[in-house]
N, C-alpha and C positions, 0 to 999 in steps of 0.2 A: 253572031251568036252560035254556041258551038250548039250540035243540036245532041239529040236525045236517043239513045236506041229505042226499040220498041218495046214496050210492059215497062221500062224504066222513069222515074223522074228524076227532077232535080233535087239534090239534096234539101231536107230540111225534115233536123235531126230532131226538132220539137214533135212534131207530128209523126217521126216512124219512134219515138220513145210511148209517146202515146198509143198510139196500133200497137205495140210489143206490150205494152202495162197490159193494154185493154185483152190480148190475149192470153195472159196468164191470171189477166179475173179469171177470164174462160177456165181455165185448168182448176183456179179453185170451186169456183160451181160446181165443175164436175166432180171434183174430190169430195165436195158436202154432196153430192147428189149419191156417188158410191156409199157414203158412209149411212144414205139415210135408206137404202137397199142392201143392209148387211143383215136383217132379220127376214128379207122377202125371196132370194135366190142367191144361187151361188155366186161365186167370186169369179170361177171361168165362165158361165154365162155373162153375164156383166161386161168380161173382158171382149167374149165372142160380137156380143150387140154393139158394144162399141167399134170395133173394126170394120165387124159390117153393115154397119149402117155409113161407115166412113167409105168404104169401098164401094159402095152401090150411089156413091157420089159423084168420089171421084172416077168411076168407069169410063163416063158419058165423056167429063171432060178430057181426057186421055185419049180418049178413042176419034175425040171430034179433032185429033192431029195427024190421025193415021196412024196404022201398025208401026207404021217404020218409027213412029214415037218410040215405040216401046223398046227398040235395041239398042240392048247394049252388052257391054264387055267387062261391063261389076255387077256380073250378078252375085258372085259371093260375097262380095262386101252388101251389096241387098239383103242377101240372106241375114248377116254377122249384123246388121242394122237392125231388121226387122223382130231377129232371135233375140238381141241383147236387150232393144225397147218394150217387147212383147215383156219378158221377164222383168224389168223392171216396174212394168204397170201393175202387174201381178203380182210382185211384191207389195208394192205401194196399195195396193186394194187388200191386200190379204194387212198388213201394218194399221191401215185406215179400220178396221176392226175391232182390234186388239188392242190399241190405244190412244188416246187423245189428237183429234185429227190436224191439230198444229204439230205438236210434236212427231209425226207420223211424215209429214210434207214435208218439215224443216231439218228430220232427217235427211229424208231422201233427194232434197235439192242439195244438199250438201256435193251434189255430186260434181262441179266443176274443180272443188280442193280435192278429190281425188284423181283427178286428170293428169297429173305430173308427175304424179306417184305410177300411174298405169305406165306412163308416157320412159318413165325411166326404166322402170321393172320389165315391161314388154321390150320396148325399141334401144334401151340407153340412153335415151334421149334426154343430155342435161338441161333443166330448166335455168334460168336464171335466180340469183339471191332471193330478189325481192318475191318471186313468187312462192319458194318455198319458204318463205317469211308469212305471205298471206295464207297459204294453207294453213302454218302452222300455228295460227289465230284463230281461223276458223276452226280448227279441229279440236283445240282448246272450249269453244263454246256447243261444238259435237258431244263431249263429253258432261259439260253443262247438263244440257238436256236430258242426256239420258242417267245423270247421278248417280251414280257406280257405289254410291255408298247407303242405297235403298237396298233392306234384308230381299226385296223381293224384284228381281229384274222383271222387266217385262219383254218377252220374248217378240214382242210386234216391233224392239226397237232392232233388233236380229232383220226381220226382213225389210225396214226400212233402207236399214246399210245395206244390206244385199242391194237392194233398190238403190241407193246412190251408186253402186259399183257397176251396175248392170248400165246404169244411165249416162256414166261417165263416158264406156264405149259406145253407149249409143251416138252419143254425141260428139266423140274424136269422128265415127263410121261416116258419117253426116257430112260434118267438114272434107272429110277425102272425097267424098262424094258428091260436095258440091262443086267439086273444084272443075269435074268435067258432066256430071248431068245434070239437063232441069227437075227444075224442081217438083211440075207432077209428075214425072217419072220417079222420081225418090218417093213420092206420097203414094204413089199407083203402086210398087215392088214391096212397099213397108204397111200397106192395108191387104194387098194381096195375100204375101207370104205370115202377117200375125194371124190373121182370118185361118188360114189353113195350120198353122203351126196350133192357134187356142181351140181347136173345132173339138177334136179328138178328145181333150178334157173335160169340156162345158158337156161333150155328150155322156161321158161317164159319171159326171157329177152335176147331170141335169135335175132340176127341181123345177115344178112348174110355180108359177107367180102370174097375179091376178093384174087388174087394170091401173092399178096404182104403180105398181110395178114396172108394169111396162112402161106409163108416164117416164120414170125416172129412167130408165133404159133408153129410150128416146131421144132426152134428156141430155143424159150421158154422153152419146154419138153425137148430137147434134151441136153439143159446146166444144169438146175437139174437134171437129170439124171447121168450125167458125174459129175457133184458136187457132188451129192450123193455116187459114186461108188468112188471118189477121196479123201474123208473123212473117208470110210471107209476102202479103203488102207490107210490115215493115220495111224488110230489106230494099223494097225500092226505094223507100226511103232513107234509109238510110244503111253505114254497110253496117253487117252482121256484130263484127268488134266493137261499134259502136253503142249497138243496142242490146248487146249482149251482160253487161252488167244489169238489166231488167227484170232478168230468169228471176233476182229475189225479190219482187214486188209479190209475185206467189205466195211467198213467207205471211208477208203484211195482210193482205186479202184475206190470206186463210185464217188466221189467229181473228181477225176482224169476224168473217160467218163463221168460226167455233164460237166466238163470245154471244155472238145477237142470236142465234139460233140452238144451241145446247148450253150456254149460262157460263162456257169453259174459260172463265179469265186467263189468261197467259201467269203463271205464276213470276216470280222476279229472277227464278234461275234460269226461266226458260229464255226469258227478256233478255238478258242478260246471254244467254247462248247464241240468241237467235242473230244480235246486234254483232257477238261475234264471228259467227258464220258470215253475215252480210259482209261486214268490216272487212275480213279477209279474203272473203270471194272476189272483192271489191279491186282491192289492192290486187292480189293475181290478176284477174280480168285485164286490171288498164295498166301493169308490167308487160304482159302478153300481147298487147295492142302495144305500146311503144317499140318491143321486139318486131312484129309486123311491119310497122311502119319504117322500123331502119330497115329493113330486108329489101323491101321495096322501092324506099331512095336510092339505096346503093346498086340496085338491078339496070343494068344498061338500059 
C-alpha cells in the first residue's frame, strides 16, 4: 500500500467536491449577511471585521509551528495577493449594495474568464482555443446580466467587474503561491497584510453599529473562516483543478438565499447569463485541466 503524507488523504473526489460546494455556501451566507448590514455600518468596517476576526484565528494556528513558519521569500506576491483580494471584497460589498445580490456575485465570479485575458495582456501567455472559446461564452452571458440596453445602468455592475478583475489575480497570485508555500502561511500573509491594508479606511469611514450588527459582523468572519478551512480540506481531497470548477455553485446558492430571503426571483435574462457564465467557465476550467495534465505526463 503506497502510504500517504501527512495532512493528506486518499483521493476521493465526491467528498472534496462536497467540502468545496459546502464552502462556497459559506461565501454566499456571507454575501446575504454583508448585504443585510448595508443600512447598519460601513462597507470598510465590515471588510475590517472580516479579516480580523479571520486573523485572530488563524494567529494561534500559525504560530503553534514556529516563527520559522512564517519565512519566506514571496512576500511580495503576499502582498500583490492580499492587495488584489482585499479589493475585490470591497468591490464586491460595495456592488452587494447597489444591486440585486445575485447579479452582484455572478458578476464578480466571473472572474476565472477573465484569467486568460490577464494571463496574455500581462505575461503573453497564449491560452489555448478552447479556453478562449469558454470565456467567450461566458462573457456573452456577462453581458446578459448586466443588459446594456436599460436607459439606466446601474453603476454596482462597474464594481462588480472591478471585482471580477481584482479576483482574477487574486487567484492566478495564489496558484504561484501555492506552488511553494503552505497554506497557513498564504492565510496568515493574506489576513495579516488585508487587516492592515482596510484598517486605515474603516477608521475614516467608521460609523458605530449596534448588537445586531455586530451579530452579522461575526457572522460575516466566522463563514470565511470556515470557507476557508473547508476548501482547504478540499484539496486533500481532492487536487485544486479538480475542484475548481465548484467556485460556480456560489452562483446557484446565491440566486437560491436572494429568492427565499428578499423575494428576488432570478429574472430569465439573468438565467440565461448566469447558465452562461457557468457553461463557459466550465469548459475553460477542464480545457486548463487537460493542459495540466499533458504538462505533467510528458515531465520526466
Amino acid at each position: 500500500m503506497t502510504s500517504v503524507g501527512a495532512g493528506y488523504q486518499p483521493e476521493n473526489l465526491a467528498f472534496g467536491a462536497a467540502l468545496s460546494s459546502l464552502s462556497f455556501f459559506c461565501t454566499a451566507v456571507m454575501s446575504a449577511l454583508v448585504k443585510a448590514t448595508e443600512e447598519l455600518t460601513s462597507t470598510a468596517v465590515v471588510l475590517l471585521f472580516q479579516n480580523l476576526i479571520c486573523l485572530l484565528f488563524i494567529v494561534p494556528v500559525t504560530l503553534r509551528r514556529g516563527r520559522a513558519s512564517l519565512r519566506t521569500d514571496k512576500i511580495g506576491l503576499h502582498i500583490l495577493r492580499a492587495a488584489t483580494g482585499t479589493a475585490a471584497w470591497y468591490a464586491l460589498f460595495v456592488a452587494i449594495t447597489l444591486m440585486p445580490l445575485t447579479n452582484a456575485i455572478l458578476l464578480t465570479f466571473s472572474a476565472p474568464l477573465w484569467m486568460p485575458v490577464i494571463a496574455w495582456a500581462v505575461f503573453r501567455q497564449r491560452a489555448p482555443k478552447a479556453i478562449w472559446v469558454g470565456s467567450a461564452i461566458g462573457f456573452v452571458g456577462v453581458v446578459l446580466v448586466l443588459q446594456p440596453h436599460h436607459q439606466h445602468f446601474n453603476i454596482g455592475a462597474l464594481f462588480a467587474l472591478a471585482g471580477a478583475f481584482f479576483l482574477a489575480v487574486a487567484l492566478m497570485s495564489v496558484r504561484w503561491l501555492g506552488a511553494t508555500e503552505p497554506m497557513p502561511r498564504i492565510l496568515f500573509y493574506y489576513f495579516l497584510f488585508s487587516t492592515v491594508f482596510v484598517a486605515p479606511f474603516a477608521l475614516v469611514d467608521w460609523q458605530p453599529f449596534g448588537p445586531r450588527a455586530s451579530i452579522y459582523l461575526i457572522g460575516i468572519g466566522l463563514t470565511l473562516l470556515v470557507g476557508q478551512v473547508l476548501i482547504v480540506l478540499a484539496y486533500r481531497y481532492a487536487s485544486a483543478v479538480k475542484v475548481g470548477p465548484f467556485i460556480y455553485t456560489v452562483i446557484v446558492f446565491t440566486a437560491l438565499i436572494d429568492w427565499a430571503l428578499w423575494g428576488r426571483a432570478p429574472t430569465l435574462l439573468v438565467v440565461l447569463g448566469m447558465t452562461l457564465v457557468i457553461g463557459g467557465g466550465l469548459i475553460a476550467i477542464r480545457k486548463k485541466a487537460e493542459v495540466l495534465r499533458a504538462v505533467i505526463e510528458c515531465e520526466p
